[in-house]
C-alpha positions, 0 to 999 in steps of 0.5 A, spaced: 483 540 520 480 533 521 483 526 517 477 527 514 478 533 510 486 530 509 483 524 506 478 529 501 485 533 500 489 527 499 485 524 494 483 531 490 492 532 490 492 526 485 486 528 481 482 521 483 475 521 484 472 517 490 472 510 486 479 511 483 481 511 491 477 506 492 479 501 487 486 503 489 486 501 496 481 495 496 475 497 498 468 499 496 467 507 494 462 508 499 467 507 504 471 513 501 465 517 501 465 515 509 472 517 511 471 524 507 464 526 511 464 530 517 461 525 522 464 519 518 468 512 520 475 513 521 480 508 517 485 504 519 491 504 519 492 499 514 488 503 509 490 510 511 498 508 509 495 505 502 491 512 501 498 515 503 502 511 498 497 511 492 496 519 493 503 521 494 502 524 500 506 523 507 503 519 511 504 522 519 501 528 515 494 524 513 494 520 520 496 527 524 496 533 520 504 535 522 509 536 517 509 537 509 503 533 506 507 532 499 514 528 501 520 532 499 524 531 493 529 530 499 524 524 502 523 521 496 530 519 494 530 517 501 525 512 500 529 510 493 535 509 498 531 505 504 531 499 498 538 500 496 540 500 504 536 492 503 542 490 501 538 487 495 545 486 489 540 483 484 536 488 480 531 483 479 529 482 485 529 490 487 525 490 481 520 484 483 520 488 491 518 495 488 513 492 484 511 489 489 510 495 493 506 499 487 501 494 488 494 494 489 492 491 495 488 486 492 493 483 487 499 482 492 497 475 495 496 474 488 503 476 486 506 473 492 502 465 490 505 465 483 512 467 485 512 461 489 508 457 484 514 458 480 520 457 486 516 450 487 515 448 480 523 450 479 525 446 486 520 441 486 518 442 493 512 444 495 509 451 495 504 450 501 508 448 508 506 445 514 505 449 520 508 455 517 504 461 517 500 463 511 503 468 506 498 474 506 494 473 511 492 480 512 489 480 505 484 473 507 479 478 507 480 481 501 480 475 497 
């Protein structure tokens, strides 16, 4: 089975349309329609492990074709407990975090900016720092 019929699999165990998997990952439909045709482009990695997460299908399954292509019952409280393992105390922040997973693509420059606005606001320091990397820039060419 190629990734391209994994992909069409993928998106058919969620009950999405090609746009619905499009929206969900960030990119444009017709690059749905791309990944799903026989001869068709490959994505990245990038976009295959969003695919993966907005479907609810195991990512190596989708890349390789091994394993399970739904986690187990078992795998999904592992995932719940690899935040747990964060050692994050606060139920907020642990709240903000898995929001922040969930999101679209498209949305968490835009989430990581706002709660920095805030922080800035609250600590009077600026929100933009000199020589520090830029927050999200994978997503620069989303935006």
């Amino acid at each position: 089975m190629t990734s391209q019929h994994r992909i069409r699999l993928a998106r058919r165990h969620a009950n999405m349309s090609q746009t619905q998997l499009a929206q969900a990952v960030g990119v444009q439909r017709s690059a749905v329609s791309h990944w799903e045709a026989p001869q068709g482009k490959n994505p990245s990695v990038k976009h295959l492990r969003e695919v993966a997460l907005v479907t609810g299908v195991q990512f190596e399954w989708l890349v390789t074709g091994r394993g399970e292509m739904t986690p187990s019952r078992d795998a999904v409280l592992d995932s719940v407990a690899a935040v747990d393992a964060l050692l994050i105390d606060d139920p907020l922040e642990q709240r903000l975090l898995l929001a922040f997973r969930e999101a679209p693509t498209r949305a968490r420059l835009a989430l990581v900016e706002v709660v920095e606005e805030l922080a800035a606001q609250r600590t009077g320091r600026s929100r933009i720092r000199t020589g520090a990397p830029r927050v999200g820039r994978e997503y620069d060419s989303l935006s």
